[in-house]
RODO-2510 file (C-alpha; in nm, 4 decimals, decimal comma):
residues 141
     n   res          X          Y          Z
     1     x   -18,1678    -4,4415     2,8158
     2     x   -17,9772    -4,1233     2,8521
     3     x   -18,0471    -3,7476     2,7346
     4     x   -17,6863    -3,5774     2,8023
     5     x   -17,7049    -3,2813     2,5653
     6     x   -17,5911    -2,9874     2,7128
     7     x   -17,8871    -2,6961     2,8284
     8     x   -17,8194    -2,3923     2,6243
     9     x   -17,9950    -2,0842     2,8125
    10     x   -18,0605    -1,9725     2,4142
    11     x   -18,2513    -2,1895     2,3825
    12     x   -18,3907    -2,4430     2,6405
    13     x   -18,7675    -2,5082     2,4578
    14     x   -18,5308    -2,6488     2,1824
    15     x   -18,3415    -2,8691     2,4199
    16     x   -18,6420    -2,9724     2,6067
    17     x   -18,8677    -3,0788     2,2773
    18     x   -18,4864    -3,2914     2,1360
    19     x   -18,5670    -3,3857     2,5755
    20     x   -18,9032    -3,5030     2,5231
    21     x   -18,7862    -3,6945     2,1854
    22     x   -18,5038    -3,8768     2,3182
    23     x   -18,7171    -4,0037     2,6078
    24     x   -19,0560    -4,1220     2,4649
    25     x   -18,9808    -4,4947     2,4928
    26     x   -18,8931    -4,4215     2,8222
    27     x   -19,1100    -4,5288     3,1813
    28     x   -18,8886    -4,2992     3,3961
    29     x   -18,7193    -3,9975     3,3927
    30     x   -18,4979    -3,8758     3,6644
    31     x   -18,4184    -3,4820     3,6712
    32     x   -18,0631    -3,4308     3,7499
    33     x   -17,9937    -3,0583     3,7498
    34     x   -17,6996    -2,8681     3,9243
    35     x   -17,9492    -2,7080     4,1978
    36     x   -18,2597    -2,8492     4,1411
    37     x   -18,5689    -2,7053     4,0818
    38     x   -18,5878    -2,3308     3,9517
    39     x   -18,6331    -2,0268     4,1770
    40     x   -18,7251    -1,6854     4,1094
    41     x   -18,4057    -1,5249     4,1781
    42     x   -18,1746    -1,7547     3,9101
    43     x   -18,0761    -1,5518     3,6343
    44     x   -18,1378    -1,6610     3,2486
    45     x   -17,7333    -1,7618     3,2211
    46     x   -17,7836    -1,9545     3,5545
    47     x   -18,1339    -2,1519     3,3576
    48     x   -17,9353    -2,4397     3,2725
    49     x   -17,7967    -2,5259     3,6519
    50     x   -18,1980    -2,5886     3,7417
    51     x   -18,5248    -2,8212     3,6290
    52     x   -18,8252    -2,6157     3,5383
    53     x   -19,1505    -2,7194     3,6734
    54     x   -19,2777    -2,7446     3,3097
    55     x   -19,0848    -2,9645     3,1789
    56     x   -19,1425    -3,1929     3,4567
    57     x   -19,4672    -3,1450     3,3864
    58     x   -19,4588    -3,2028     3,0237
    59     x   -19,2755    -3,5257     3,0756
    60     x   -19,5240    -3,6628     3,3267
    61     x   -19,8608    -3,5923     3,1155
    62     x   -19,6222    -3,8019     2,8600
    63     x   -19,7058    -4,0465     3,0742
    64     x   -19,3699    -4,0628     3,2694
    65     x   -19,2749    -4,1478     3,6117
    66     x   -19,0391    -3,8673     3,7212
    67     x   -18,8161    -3,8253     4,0006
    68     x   -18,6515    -3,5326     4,0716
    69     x   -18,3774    -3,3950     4,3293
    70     x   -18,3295    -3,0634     4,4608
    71     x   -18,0494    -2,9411     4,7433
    72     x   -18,1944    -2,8262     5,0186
    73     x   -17,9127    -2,5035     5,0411
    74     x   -17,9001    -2,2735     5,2935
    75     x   -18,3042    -2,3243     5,3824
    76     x   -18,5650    -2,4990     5,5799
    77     x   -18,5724    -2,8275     5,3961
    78     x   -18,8881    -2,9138     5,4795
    79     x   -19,0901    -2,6034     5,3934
    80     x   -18,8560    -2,6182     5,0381
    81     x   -18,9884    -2,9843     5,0071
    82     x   -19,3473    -2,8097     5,0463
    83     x   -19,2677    -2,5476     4,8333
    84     x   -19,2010    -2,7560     4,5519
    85     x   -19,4630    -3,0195     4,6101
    86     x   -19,7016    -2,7380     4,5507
    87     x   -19,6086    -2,6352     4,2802
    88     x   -19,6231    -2,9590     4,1168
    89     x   -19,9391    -3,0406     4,2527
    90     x   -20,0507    -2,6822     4,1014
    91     x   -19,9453    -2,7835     3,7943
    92     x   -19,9768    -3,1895     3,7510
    93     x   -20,2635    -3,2584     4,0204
    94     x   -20,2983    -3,4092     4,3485
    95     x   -20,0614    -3,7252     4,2418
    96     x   -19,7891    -3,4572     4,3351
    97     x   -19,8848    -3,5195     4,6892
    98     x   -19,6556    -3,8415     4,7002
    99     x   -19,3973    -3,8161     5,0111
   100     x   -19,1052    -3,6613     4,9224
   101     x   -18,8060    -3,8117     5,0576
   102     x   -18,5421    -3,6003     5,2567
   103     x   -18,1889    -3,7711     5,2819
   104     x   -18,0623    -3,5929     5,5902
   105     x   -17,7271    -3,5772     5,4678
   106     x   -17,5267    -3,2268     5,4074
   107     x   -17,6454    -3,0407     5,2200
   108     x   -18,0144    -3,2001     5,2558
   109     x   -18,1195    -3,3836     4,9174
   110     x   -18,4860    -3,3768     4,8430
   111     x   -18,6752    -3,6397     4,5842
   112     x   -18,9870    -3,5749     4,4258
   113     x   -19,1529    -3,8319     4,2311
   114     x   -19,4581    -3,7617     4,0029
   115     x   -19,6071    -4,1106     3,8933
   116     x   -19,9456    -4,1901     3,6916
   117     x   -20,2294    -4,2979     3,8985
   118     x   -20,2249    -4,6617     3,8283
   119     x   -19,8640    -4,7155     3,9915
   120     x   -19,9012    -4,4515     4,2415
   121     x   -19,9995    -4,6704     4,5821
   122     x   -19,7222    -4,8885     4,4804
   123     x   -19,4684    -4,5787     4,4579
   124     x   -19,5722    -4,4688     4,8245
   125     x   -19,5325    -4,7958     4,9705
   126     x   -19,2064    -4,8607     4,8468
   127     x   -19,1163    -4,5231     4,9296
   128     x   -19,2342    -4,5885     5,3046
   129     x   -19,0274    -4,8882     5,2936
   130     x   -18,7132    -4,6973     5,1956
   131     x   -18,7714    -4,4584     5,4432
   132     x   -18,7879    -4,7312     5,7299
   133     x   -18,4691    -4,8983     5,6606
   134     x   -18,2684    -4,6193     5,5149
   135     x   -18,1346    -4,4439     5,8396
   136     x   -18,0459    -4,0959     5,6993
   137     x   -18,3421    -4,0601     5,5149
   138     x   -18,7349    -3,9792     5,6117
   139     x   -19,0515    -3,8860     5,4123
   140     x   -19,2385    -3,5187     5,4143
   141     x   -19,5966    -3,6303     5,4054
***
């Protein structure tokens, strides 16, 4: 399943309740946005271009699985991997703490995953495997 409407900074609860709809039958969500995760200098016409922690929070106490990606720009990918773990661990609980995987490629891409407790050990270990045979790729505990 795909949600492709377009993010209107106007209104972006709108888009992420038609979001939440669209998705329900769904196991997993992947966040796809321009830059990734929001930041506190992005301005409301630049909203769209970024994921907000609350709607990746919404989605996972729908019971979702939800990977995200953020570009690791111009920064120290690994304390922006932290950063954002936090943040989601603030807000969904310490099943935020999954690795995060850092493809060392340029820029750096980050993934987060959020996933409910009962497939969480199963997430880590197949994240561990990825990260062993993937050579341009490595987990931030």
């Amino acid at each position: 399943m795909y949600f492709a409407d377009e993010v209107s900074p106007a209104d972006r609860s709108g888009w992420h309740q038609r979001s939440l709809a669209a998705l329900a039958s769904s196991d997993l969500l992947f966040l796809d946005p321009d830059n990734g995760f929001e930041v506190a200098s992005m301005s409301r016409r630049a909203t769209p271009k970024y994921a907000l922690f609350s709607e990746a929070q919404e989605h996972f106490a729908a019971g979702k699985m939800v990977v995200a990606i953020q570009f690791a720009r111009q920064c120290d990918p690994i304390a922006r991997a932290q950063s954002i773990r936090s943040e989601l661990e603030d807000r969904c609980g310490p099943i935020a703490k999954l690795p995060v995987i850092r493809g060392r490629v340029a820029p750096n891409i980050l993934f987060f995953t959020l996933a409910p407790p009962s497939g969480s050990n199963a997430v880590s270990e197949a994240l561990n495997a990825f990260a062993g045979k993937c050579g341009k790729a490595e987990l931030i505990a």
